[in-house]
ZATI-21218 format. One record per atom (N, C-alpha, C, CB): residue in three letters; atom name; x, y, z. Coordinates in pm, 1 decimal. Glycine has a CB too. Layout:
ZATI-21218
["ALA","CA",[X,Y,Z]],
...
***
This chain:
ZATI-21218
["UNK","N",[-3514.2,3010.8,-497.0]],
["UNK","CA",[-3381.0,3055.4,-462.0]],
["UNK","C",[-3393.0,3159.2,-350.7]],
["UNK","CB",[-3306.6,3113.6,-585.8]],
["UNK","N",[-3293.7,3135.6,-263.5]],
["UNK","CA",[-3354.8,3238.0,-131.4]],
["UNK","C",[-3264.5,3377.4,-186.1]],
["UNK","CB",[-3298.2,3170.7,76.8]],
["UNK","N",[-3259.2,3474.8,-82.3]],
["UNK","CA",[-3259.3,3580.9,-92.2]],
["UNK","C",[-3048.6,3595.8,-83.3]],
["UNK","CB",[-3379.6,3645.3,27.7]],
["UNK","N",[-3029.2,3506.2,-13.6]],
["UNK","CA",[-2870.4,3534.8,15.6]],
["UNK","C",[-2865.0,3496.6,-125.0]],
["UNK","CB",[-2766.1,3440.6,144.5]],
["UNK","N",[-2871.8,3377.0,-173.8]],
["UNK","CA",[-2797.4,3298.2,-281.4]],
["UNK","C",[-2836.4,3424.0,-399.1]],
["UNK","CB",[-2866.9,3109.9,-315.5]],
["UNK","N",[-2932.5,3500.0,-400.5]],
["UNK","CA",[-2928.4,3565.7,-536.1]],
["UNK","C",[-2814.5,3678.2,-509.2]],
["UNK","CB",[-3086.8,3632.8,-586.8]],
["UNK","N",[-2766.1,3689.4,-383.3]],
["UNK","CA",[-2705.3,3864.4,-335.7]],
["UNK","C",[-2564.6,3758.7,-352.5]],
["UNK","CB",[-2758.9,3976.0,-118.6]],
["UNK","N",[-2527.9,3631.3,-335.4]],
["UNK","CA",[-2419.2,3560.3,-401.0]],
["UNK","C",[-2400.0,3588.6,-484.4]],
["UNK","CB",[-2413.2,3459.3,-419.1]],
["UNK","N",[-2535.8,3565.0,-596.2]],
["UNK","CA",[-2481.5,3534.9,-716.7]],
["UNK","C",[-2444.5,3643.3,-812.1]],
["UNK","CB",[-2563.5,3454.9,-774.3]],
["UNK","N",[-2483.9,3789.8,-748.9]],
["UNK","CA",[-2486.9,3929.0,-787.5]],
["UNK","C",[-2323.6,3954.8,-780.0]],
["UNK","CB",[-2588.8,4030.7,-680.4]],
["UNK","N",[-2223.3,3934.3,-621.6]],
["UNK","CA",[-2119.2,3872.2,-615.0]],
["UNK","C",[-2041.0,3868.7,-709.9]],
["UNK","CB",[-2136.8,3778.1,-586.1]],
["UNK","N",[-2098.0,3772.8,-712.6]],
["UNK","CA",[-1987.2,3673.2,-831.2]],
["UNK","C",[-2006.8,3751.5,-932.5]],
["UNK","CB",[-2026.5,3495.4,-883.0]],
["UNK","N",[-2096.9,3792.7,-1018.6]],
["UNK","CA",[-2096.6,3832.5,-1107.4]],
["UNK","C",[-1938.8,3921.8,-1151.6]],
["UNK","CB",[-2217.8,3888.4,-1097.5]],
["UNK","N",[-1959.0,4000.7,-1034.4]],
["UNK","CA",[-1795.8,4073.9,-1041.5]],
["UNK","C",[-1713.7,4015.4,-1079.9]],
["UNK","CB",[-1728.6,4114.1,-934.1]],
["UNK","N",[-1673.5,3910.8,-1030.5]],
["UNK","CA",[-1545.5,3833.1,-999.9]],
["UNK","C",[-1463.9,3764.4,-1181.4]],
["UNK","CB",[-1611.3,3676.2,-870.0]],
["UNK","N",[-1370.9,3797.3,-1137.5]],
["UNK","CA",[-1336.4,3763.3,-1281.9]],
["UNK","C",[-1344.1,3627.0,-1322.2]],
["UNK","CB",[-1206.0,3803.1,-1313.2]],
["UNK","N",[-1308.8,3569.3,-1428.8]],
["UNK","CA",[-1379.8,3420.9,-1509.7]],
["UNK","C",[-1312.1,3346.3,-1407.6]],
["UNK","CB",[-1333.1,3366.6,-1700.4]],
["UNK","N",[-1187.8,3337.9,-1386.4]],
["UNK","CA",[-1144.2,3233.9,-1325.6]],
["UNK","C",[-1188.3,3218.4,-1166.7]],
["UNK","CB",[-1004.7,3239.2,-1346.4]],
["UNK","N",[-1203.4,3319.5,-1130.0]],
["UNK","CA",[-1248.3,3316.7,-950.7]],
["UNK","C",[-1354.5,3269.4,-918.8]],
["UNK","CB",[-1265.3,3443.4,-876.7]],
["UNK","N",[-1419.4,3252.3,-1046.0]],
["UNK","CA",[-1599.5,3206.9,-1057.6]],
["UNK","C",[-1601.7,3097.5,-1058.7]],
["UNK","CB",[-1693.5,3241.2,-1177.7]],
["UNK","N",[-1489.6,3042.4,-1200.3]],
["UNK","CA",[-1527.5,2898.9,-1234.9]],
["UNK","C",[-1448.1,2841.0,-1065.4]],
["UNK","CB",[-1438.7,2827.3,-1425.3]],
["UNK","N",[-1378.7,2876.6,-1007.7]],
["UNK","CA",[-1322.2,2835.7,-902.3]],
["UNK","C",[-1479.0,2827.9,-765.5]],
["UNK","CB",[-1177.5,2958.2,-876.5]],
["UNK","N",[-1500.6,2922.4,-764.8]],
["UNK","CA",[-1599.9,2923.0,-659.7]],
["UNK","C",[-1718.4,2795.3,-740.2]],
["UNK","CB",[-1670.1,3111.7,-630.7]],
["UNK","N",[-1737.7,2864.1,-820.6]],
["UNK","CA",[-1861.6,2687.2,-893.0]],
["UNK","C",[-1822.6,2604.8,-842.8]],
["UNK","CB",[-1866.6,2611.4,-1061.1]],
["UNK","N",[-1739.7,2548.4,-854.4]],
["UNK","CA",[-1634.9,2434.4,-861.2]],
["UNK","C",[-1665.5,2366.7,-720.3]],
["UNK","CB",[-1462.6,2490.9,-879.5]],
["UNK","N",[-1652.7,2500.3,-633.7]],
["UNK","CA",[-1662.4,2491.0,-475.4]],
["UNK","C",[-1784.2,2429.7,-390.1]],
["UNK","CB",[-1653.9,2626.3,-428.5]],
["UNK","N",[-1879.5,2534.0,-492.1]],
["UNK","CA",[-2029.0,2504.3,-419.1]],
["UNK","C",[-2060.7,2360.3,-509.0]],
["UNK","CB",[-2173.7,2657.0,-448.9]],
["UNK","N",[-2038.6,2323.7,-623.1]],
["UNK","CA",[-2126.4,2176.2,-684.2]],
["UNK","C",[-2018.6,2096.7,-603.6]],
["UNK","CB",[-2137.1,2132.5,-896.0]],
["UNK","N",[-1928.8,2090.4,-533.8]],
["UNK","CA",[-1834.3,2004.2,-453.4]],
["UNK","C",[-1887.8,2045.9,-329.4]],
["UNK","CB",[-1669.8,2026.1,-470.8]],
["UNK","N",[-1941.8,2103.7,-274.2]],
["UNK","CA",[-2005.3,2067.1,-184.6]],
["UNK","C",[-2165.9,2081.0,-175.8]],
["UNK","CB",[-1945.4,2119.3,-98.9]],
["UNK","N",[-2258.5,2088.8,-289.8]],
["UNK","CA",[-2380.8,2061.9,-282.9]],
["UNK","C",[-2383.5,1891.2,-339.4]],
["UNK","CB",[-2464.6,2179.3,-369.6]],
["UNK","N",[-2301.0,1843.4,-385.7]],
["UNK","CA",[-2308.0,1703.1,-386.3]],
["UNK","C",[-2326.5,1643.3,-271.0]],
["UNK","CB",[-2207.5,1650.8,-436.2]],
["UNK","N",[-2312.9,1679.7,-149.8]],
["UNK","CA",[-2281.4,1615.2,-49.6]],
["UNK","C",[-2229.2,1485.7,-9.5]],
["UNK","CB",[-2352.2,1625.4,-10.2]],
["UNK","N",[-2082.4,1500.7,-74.7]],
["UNK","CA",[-2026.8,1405.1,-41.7]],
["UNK","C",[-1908.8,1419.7,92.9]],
["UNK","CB",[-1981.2,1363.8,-166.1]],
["UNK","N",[-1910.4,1525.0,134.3]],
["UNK","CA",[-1834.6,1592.6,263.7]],
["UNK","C",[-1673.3,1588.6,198.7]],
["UNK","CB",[-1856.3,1483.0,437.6]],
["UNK","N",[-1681.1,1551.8,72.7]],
["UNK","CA",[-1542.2,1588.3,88.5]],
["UNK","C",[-1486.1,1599.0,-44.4]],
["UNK","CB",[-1464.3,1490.5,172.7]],
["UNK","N",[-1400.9,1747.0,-45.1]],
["UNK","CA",[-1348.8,1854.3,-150.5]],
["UNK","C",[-1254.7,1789.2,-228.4]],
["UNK","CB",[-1281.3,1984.6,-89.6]],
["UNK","N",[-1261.1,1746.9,-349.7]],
["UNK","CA",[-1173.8,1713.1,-476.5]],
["UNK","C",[-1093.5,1834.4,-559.2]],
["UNK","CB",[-1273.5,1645.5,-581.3]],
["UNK","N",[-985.4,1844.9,-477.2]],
["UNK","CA",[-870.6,1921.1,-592.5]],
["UNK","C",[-869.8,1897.9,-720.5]],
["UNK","CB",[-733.5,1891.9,-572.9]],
["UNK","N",[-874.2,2017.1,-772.9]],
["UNK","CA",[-847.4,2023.2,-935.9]],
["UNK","C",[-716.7,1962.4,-957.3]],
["UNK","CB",[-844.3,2180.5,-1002.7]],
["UNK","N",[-686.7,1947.1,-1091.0]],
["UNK","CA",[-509.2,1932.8,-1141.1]],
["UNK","C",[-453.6,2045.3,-1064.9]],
["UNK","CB",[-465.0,1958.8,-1331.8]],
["UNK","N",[-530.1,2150.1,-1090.5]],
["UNK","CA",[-458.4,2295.0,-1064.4]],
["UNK","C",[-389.4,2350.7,-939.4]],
["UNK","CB",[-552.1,2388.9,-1082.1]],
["UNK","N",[-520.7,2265.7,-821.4]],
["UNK","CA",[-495.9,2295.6,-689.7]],
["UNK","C",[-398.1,2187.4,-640.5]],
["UNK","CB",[-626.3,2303.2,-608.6]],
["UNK","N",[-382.2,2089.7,-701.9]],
["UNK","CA",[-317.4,1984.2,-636.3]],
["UNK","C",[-158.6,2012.4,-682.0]],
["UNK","CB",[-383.7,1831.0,-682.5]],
["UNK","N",[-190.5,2078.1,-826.2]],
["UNK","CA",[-1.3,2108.8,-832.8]],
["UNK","C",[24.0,2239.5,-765.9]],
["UNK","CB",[75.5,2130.5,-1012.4]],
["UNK","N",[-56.0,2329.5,-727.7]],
["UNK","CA",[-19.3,2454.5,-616.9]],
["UNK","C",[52.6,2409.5,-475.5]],
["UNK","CB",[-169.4,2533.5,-568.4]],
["UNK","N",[-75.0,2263.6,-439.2]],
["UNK","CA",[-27.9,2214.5,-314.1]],
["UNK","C",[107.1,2144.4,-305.3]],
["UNK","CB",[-122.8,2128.6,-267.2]],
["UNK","N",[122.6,2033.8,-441.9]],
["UNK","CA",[277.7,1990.0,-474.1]],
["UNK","C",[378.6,2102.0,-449.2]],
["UNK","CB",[296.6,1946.1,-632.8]],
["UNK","N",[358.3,2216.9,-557.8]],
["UNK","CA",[448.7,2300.3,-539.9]],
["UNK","C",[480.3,2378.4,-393.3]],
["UNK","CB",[420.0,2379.3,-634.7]],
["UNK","N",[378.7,2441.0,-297.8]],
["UNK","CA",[362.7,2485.1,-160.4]],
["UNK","C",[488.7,2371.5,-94.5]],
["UNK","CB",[177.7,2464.6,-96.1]],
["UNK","N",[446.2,2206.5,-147.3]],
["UNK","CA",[495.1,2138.3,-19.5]],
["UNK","C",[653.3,2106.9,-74.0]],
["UNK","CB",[392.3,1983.0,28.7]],
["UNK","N",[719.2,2143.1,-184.1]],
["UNK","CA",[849.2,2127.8,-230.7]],
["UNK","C",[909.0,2260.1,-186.9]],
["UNK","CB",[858.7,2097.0,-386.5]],
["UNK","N",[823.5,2373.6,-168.1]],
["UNK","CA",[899.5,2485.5,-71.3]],
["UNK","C",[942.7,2478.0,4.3]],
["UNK","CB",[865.7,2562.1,-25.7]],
["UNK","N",[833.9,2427.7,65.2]],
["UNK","CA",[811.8,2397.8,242.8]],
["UNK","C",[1003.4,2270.4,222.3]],
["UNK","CB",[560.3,2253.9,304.9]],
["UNK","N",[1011.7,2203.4,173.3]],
["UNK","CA",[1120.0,2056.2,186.8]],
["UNK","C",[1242.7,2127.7,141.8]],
["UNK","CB",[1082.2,1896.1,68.4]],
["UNK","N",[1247.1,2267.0,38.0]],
["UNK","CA",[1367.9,2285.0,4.8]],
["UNK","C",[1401.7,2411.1,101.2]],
["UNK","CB",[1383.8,2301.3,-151.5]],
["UNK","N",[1314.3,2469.0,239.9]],
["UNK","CA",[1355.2,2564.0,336.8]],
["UNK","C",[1281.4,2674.1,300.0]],
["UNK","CB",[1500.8,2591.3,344.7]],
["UNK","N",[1229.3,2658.2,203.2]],
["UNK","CA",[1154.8,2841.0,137.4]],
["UNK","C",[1033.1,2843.0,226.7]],
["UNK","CB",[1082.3,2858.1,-77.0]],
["UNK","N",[1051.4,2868.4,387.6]],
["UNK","CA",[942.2,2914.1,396.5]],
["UNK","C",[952.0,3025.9,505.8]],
["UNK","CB",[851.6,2809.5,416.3]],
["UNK","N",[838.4,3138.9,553.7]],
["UNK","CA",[877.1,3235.4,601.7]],
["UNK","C",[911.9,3259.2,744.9]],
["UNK","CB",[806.3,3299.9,565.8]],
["UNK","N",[984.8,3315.6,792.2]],
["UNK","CA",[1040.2,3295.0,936.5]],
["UNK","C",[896.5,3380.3,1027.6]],
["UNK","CB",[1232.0,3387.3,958.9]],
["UNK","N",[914.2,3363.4,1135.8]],
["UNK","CA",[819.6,3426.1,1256.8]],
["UNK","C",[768.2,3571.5,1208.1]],
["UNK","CB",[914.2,3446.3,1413.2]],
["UNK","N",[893.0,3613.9,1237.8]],
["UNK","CA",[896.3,3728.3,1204.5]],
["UNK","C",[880.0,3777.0,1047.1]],
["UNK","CB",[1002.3,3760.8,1258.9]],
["UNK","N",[896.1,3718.3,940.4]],
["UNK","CA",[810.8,3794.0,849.2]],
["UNK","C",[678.9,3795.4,866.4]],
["UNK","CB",[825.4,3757.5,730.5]],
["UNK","N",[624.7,3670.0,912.1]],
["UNK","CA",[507.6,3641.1,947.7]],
["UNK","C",[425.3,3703.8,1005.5]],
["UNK","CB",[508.4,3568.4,993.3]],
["UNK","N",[462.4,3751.8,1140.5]],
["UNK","CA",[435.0,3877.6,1242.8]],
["UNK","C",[410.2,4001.3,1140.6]],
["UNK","CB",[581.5,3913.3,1357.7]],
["UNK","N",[525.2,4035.1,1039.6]],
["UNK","CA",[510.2,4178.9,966.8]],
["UNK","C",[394.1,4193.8,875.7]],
["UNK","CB",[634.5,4211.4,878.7]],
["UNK","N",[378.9,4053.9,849.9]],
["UNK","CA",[261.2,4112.1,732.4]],
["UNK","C",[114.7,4075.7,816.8]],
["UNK","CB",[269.7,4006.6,545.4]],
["UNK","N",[105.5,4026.5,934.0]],
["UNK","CA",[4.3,4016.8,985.0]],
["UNK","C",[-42.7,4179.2,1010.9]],
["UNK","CB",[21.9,3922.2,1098.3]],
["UNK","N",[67.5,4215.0,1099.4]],
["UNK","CA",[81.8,4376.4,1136.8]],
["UNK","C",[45.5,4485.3,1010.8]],
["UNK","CB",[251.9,4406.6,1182.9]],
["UNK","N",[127.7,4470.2,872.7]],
["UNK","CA",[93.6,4484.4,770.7]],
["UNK","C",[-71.1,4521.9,730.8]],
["UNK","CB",[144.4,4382.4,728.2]],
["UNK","N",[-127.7,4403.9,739.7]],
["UNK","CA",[-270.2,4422.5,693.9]],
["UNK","C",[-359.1,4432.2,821.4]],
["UNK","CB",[-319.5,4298.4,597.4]],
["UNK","N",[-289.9,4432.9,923.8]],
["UNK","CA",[-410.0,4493.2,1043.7]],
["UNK","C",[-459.9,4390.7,1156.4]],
["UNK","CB",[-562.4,4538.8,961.7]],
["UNK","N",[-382.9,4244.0,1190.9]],
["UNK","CA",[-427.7,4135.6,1219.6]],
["UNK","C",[-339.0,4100.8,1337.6]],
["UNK","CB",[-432.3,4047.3,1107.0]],
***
């Protein structure tokens, strides 16, 4: 195991249960090497839900957009 992957895995350790099993999730989806990322149930109803925002107008104008970029420094 090289030297990054253990200072990863020190990382993670922090991270609470769910951010972990999420990142796992991440790296065995892409150490399979199959080039390409399989949504959970979980992520795919986030994305459903994101894209029924997006169709019923809920989404943010320029300018909020601009504020929270400004906001956090970007």
């Amino acid at each position: 195991m090289t030297k990054m992957v253990k200072e990863a895995i020190e990382v993670l350790r922090e991270l609470p249960e769910d951010r972990q099993e999420t990142v796992a999730r991440a790296i065995l989806d892409y150490a399979s090497n199959d080039d390409v990322y399989h949504l959970s149930d979980e992520e795919r109803a986030e994305v459903r839900a994101g894209l029924a925002e997006i169709e019923r107008g809920e989404i943010a104008s320029d300018a909020e957009v601009r504020a929270v970029y400004k906001r956090i420094g970007l």
